[in-house]
C-alpha positions as a LaTeX table, in Angstrom:
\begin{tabular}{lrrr}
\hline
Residue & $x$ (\AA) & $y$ (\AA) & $z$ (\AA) \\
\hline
Unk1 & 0.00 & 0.00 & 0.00 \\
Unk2 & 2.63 & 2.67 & 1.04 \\
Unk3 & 5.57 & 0.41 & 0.43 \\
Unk4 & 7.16 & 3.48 & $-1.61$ \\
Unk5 & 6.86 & 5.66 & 1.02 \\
Unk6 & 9.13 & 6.92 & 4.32 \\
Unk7 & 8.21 & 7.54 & 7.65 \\
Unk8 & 9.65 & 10.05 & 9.94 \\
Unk9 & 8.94 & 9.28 & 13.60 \\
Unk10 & 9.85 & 11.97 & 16.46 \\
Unk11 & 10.13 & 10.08 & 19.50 \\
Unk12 & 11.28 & 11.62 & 23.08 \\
Unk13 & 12.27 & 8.48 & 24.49 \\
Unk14 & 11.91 & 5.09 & 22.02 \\
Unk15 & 13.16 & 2.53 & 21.74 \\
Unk16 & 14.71 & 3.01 & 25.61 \\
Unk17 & 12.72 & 2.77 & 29.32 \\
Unk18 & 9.59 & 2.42 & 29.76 \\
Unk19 & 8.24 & 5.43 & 28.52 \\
Unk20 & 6.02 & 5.45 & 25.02 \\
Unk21 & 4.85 & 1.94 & 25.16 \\
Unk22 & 2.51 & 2.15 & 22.38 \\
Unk23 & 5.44 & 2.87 & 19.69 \\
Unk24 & 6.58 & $-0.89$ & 20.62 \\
Unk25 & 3.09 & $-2.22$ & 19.37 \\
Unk26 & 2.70 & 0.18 & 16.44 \\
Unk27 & 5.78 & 0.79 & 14.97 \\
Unk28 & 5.91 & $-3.55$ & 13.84 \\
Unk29 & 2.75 & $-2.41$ & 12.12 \\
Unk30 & 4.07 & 0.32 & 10.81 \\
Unk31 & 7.36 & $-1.45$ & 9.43 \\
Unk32 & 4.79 & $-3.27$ & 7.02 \\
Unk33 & 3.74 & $-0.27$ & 5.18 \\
Unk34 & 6.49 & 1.98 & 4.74 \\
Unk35 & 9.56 & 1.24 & 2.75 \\
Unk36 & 12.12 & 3.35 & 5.34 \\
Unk37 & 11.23 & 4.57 & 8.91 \\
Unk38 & 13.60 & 7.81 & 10.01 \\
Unk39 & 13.61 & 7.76 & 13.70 \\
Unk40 & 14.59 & 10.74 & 15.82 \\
Unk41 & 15.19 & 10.41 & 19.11 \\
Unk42 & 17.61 & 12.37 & 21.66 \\
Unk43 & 18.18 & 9.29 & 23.90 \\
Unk44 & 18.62 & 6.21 & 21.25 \\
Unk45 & 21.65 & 4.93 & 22.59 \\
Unk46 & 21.43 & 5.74 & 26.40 \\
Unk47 & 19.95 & 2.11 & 27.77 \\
Unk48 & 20.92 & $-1.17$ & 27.74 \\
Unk49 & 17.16 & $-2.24$ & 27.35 \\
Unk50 & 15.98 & $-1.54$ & 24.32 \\
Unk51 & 12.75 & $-2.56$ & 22.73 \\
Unk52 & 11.71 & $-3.66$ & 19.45 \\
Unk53 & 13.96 & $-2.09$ & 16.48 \\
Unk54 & 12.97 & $-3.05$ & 12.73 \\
Unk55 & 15.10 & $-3.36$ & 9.87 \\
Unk56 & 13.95 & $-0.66$ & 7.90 \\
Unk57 & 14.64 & 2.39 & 10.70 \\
Unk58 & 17.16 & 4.54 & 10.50 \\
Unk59 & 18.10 & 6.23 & 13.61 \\
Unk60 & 19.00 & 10.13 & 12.88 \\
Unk61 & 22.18 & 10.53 & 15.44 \\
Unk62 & 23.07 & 13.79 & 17.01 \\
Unk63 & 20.06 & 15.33 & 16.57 \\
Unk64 & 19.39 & 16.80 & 20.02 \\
Unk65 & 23.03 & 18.05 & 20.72 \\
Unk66 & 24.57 & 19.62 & 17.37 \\
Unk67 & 21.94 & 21.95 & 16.54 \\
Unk68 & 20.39 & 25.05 & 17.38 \\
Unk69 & 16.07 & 25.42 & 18.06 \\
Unk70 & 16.30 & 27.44 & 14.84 \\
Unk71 & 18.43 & 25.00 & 13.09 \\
Unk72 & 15.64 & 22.34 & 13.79 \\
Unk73 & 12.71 & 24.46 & 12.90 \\
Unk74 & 14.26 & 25.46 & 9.44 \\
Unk75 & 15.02 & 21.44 & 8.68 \\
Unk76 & 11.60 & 21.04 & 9.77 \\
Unk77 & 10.27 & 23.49 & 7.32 \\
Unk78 & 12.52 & 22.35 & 4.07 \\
Unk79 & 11.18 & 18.60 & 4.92 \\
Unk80 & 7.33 & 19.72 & 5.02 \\
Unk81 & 7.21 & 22.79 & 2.31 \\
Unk82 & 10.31 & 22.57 & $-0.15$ \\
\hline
\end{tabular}
């Protein structure tokens, strides 16, 4: 159905704690009906647990550190209106 497609999921906390348990359930659905999932997350690598991780995300690294609130709002803009 959307196999061409990419998703970009902005996630506080996933896959690590406890925190956002839904993304677990939803995200094995959502691996079925998008060709690449973009995950960005601050705290990806901070926990030994980690829940489920399918093998069509892509974890965006350094997101939360390297760049500025107005850095992120223009990316933001270019990915939704350019």
């Amino acid at each position: 159905m959307f196999k061409d497609r990419i998703l970009i999921l902005l996630a506080s906390d996933y896959p690590n704690g406890n925190t956002e348990v839904f993304l677990e359930t939803e995200i094995k659905f959502l691996e079925t009906y998008f060709k690449k999932i973009f995950l960005v997350s601050p705290f990806y690598k901070t926990s030994s647990y980690k829940r489920y991780i399918p093998s069509n995300l892509v974890y965006i690294e350094d997101y939360c550190c390297k760049y500025s609130i107005k850095d992120k709002l223009k990316s933001l803009f270019y990915i939704f209106f350019i």
